[in-house]
N, C-alpha and C positions, 0 to 999 in steps of 0.2 A: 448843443454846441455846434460851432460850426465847423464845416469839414475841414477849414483853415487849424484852428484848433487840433484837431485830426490828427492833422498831418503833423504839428508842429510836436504834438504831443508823441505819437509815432518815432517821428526823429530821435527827441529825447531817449527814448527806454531802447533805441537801435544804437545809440553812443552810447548809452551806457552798457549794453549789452559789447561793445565793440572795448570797448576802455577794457571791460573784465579779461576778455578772449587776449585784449594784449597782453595785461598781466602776465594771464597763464602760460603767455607764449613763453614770455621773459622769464618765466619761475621754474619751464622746462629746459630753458637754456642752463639755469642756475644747477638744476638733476642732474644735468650731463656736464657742469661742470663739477658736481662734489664723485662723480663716478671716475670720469676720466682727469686725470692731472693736468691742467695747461701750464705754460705761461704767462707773467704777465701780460707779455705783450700779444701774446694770442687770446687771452682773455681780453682788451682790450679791441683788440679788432673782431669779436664775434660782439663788442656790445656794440662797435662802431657800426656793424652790418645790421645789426637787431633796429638802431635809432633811425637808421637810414631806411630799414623795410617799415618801420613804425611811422615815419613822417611821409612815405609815400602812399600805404595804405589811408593816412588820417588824409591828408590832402585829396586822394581816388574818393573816400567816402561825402568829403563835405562836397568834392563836385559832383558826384552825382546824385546826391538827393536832395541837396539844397541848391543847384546851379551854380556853386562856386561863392557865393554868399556864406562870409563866415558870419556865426552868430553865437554870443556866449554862454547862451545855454550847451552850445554842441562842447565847445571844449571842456566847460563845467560836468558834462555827462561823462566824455573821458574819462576826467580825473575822478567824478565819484564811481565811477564801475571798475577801474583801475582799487580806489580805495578800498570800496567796500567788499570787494576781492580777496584784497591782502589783507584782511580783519579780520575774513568769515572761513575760507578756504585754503590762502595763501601757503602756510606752513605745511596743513596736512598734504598739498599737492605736492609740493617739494620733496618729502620723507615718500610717498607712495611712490612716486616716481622713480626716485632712487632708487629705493627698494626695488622696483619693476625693471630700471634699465641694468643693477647689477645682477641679478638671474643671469643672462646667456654671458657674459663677463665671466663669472665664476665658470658655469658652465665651459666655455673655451679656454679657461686657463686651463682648467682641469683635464680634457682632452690634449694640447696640448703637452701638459707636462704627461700624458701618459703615454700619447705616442712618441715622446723622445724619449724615453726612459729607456729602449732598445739603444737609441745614439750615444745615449752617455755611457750606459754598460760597457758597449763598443769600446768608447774611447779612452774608458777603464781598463780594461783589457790591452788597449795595442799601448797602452804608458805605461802597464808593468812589462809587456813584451819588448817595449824598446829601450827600458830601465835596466832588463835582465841582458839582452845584444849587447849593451854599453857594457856591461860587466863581464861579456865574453860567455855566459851560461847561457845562450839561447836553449840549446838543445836540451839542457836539463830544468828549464824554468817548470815543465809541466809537472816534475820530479819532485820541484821543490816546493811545486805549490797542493799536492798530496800529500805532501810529509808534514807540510803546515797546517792539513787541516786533519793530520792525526794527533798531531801533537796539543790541538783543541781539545 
């Protein structure tokens, strides 16, 4: 064959390889969106930024390896590396993902909730202290909270 062929053929399995990687772009946007909550309309402007980095990378690729020559093999590659993506890998990368990005998620809740667990005690504390002052018993509130836990 000739090295026109080559080249042509090259192309080909570089768009298709290019169509799959967008996929997976878009499928890890999809991770981070069943992890964290958005809303609409902030899901809507991360697919607006996705379509916008997707249409400038496809446009950066057909100019430089094709000179700026579109040809419909190349978009055809897209959309089958794109396809056969989401038929072959698609789902399981979605669940893996998830799975991976909530780890430190949990992880940080969980710190979280442990190191406030001293604030809220705190604040358990000065709301029976300033429950018992309104009732005029500051002095004896320590009195009465011994006597409550004999009476346990």
């Amino acid at each position: 064959m000739s090295t026109f062929i080559h080249h042509e053929l090259l192309l080909l399995v570089q768009t298709i390889a290019a169509g799959a990687v967008l996929l997976l772009c878009y499928d890890l946007l999809i991770a981070i969106r069943n992890v964290f909550v958005h809303s609409d309309k902030a899901a809507g402007a991360e697919d607006l930024l996705y379509w916008l980095c997707c249409a400038f990378f496809v446009f950066s690729e057909i100019y430089r390896t094709n000179e700026g020559i579109l040809r419909l093999f190349m978009v055809l590659g897209f959309l089958l590396g794109a396809y056969a993506c989401h038929k072959t890998i698609g789902d399981i990368f979605v669940k893996c993902c998830t799975k991976i990005l909530e780890i430190p998620v949990i992880i940080i809740k969980f710190l979280i909730k442990w190191l406030l667990f001293p604030v809220k005690r705190c604040k358990l504390l000065w709301y029976k202290a300033y429950n018992c002052a309104i009732k005029g018993r500051l002095a004896n509130w320590v009195i009465l909270r011994k006597e409550r836990k004999r009476e346990k």
